[in-house]
N, C-alpha and C positions, 0 to 999 in steps of 0.2 A: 274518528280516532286517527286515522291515516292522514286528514288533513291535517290533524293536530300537527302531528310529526313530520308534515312536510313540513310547516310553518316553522315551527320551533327548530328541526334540523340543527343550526348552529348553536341557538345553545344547547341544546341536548348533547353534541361534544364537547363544547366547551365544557361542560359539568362535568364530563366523563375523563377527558384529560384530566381536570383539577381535581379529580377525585385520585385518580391512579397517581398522582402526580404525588398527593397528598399519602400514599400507603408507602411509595417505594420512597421516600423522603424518611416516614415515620421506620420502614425497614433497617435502610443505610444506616440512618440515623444513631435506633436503636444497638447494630450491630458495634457502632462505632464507640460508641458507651460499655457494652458488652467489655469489647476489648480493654478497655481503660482499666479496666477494676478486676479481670478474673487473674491478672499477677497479682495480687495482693493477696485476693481472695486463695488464690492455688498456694504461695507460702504461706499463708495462715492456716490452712487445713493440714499442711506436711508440717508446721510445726506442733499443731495440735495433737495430730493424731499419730505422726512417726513412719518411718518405714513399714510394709508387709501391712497395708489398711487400704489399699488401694479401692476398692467399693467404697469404702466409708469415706473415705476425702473428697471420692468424683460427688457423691450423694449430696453432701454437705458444702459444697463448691455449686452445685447447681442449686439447691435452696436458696443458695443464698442469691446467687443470680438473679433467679427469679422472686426474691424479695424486695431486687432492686431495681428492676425494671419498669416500666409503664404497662401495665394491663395489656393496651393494644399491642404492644411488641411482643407478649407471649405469645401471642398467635398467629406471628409473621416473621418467628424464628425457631427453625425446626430443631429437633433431639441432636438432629445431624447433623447440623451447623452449629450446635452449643457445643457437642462430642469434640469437631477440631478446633474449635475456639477455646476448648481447655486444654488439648493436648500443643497445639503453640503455645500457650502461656505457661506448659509444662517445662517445655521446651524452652524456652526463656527464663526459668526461673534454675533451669540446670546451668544452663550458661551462665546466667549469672554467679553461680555458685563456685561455677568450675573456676573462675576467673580470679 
């Protein structure tokens, strides 16, 4: 076994690079999509639902997210990082308003 992985060594990184390479790609990636669509999604639950529903829009804002994303990106983007990925596009959707 140990000569195995002497022998192999190189690719046995190289596999490992291209793997990791291949998570933090599907990561960004994903996040970057994220972003795209939770202003659309955040005014469409504040039209929906209105003022004083705050639970109920994050709720239905994250559903929906997660309806729309890749499988593999549900689990390589945390609560915490959807939490201000809505509260920017909250933030954005006020601005837009105020304007």
């Amino acid at each position: 076994m140990k000569e195995f992985l002497l022998y192999n060594i190189h690719t046995i990184i190289f596999i490992l690079a291209l793997v990791l390479g291949l998570v933090l790609l599907l990561r960004f990636g994903s996040k970057k999509q994220i972003r795209a669509v939770l202003l659309y999604l955040v005014s469409r639950a504040e039209e929906e639902w209105g003022g004083g529903t705050g639970e109920i829009k994050y709720a239905s804002v994250v559903a929906a997210v997660y309806e729309r994303i890749p499988t593999a990106a549900r689990f390589l983007i945390t609560e915490r990082e959807l939490s201000q990925m809505i509260e920017t596009a909250v933030s954005k959707m006020k601005e837009y308003l105020g304007e």
